[in-house]
C-alpha positions in Angstrom: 227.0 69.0 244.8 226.0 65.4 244.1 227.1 63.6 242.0 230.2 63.3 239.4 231.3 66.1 237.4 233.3 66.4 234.4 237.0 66.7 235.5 237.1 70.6 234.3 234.2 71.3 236.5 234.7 73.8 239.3 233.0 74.1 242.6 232.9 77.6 244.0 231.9 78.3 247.5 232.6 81.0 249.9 235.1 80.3 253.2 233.1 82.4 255.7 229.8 80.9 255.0 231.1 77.6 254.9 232.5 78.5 258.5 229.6 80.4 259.5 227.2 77.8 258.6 229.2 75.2 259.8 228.9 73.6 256.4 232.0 70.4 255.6 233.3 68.9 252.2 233.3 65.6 251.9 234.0 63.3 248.9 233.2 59.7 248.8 233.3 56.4 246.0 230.2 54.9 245.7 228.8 56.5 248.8 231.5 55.3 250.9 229.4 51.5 251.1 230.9 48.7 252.3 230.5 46.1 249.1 231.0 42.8 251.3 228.6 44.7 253.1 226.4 45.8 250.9 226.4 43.9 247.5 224.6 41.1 249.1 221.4 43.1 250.1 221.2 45.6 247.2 221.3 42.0 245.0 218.8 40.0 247.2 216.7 43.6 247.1 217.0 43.4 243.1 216.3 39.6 243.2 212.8 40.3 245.1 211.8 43.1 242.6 212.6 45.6 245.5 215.0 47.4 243.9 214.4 48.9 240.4 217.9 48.6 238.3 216.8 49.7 234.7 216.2 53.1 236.3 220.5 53.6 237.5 221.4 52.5 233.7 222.9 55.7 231.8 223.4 53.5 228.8 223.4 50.1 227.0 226.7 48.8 225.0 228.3 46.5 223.8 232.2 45.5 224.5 233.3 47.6 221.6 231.3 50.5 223.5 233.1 50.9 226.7 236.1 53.1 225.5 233.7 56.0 224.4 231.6 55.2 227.7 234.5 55.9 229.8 235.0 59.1 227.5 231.8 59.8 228.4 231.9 59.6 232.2 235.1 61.8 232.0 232.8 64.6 230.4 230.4 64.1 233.1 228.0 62.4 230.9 226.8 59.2 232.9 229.3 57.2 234.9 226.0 53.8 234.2 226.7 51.9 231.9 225.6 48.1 231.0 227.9 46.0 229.1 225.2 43.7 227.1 227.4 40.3 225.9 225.3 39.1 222.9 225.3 35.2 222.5 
């Protein structure tokens, strides 16, 4: 599974082929990056035109949007979304 599910999802798998495949479960928060790190190059890569943003947005809103975004991530729905601050 990749990903975030909803928070009722279940993920089914059977112990003797995880054993027998020698298969692991691990979970990480935003791929387990280092943001002092990382932050720097994925901006610099965004700066250059080397790294295509729009594509990762789930959704555009405003301030007023961001309680039913978070609803929205909690069903699973897209955890993306871009605050817009009209002037």
């Amino acid at each position: 599974m990749v990903g975030v599910g909803a928070m009722d999802d279940e993920v089914r798998f059977n112990a003797l082929e995880l054993f027998h495949q020698g298969r692991t479960i691990r979970g990480c928060v935003y791929g387990s990056s280092d943001s002092a790190r990382d932050v720097p190059v994925l901006a610099d890569l965004a700066r250059k035109g080397e790294l295509d943003l729009a594509t990762m947005i789930t959704d555009e809103i405003s301030l007023e949007g961001v309680p039913d975004a978070f609803e929205r991530m909690r069903r699973g729905r897209g955890g993306r979304s871009l605050v817009r601050f009209d002037p």
